[in-house]
C-alpha positions in Angstrom: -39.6 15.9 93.1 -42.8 13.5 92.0 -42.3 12.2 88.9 -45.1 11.4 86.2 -46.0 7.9 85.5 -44.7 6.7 82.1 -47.7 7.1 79.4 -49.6 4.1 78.3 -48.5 4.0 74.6 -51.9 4.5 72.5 -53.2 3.7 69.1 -51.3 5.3 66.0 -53.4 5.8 62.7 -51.8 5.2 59.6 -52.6 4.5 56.3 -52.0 1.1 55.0 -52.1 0.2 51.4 -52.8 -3.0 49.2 -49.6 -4.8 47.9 -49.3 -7.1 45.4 -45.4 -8.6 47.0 -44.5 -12.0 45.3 -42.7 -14.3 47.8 -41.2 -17.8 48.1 -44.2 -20.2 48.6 -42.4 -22.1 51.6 -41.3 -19.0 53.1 -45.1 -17.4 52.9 -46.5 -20.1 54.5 -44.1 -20.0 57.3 -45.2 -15.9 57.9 -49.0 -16.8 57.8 -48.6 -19.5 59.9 -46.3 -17.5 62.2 -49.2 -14.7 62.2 -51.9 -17.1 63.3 -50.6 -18.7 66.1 -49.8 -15.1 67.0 -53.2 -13.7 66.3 -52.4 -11.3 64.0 -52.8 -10.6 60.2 -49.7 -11.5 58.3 -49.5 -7.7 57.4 -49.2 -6.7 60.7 -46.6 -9.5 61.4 -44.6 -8.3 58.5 -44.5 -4.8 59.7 -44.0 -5.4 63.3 -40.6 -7.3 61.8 -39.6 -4.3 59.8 -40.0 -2.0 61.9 -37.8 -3.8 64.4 -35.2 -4.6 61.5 -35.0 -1.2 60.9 -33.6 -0.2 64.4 -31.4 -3.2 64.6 -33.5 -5.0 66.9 -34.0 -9.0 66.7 -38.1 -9.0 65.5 -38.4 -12.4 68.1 -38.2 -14.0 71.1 -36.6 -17.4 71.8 -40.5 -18.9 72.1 -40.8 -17.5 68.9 -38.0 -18.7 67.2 -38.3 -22.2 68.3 -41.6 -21.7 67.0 -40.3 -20.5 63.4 -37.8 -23.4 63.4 -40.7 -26.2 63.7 -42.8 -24.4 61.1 -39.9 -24.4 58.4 -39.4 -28.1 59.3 -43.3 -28.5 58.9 -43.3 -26.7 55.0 -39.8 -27.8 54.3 -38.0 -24.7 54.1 -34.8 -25.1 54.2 -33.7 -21.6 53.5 -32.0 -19.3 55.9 -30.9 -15.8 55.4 -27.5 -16.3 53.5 -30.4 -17.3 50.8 -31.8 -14.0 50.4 -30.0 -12.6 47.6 -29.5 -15.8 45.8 -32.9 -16.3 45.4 -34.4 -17.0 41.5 -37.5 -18.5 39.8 -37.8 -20.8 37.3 -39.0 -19.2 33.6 -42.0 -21.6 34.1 -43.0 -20.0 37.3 -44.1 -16.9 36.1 
């Protein structure tokens, strides 16, 4: 019995949307520069790592990560994800 080859996956339309999302400064810089040195919009970025969240899949690779690491050392985050429901801003900041 011949089997099929596996279908090249294809373009999916969708329809994005404009958000206005407020996030840590250090942490935003991180994701944009993340994005460019993958060439891709930070939207995209930010989806692609949802939608692998959302199955339970790690969102990188290990050249990826290292890559994340030197970017946090070179905007000085020092956050990691036992932050992320801790976070608040000062009265002043808004």
């Amino acid at each position: 019995m011949k089997r099929n080859p596996p279908k090249k996956p294809g373009p999916i339309r969708v329809e994005r949307v404009q958000t206005g999302v407020r996030l840590e400064k250090r942490l935003l810089k991180v994701l944009k520069a993340l994005a460019d040195s993958h060439d891709m919009t930070l939207g995209d970025l930010i989806e692609g790592v949802m939608l692998h969240a959302f199955e339970g899949r790690p969102p990188f690779g290990e050249a990826s990560r290292k890559r994340i690491a030197d970017l946090k050392r070179v905007f000085g985050l020092e956050l990691d994800a036992s932050a992320s429901h801790r976070l608040v801003e000062d009265d002043d900041a808004r």
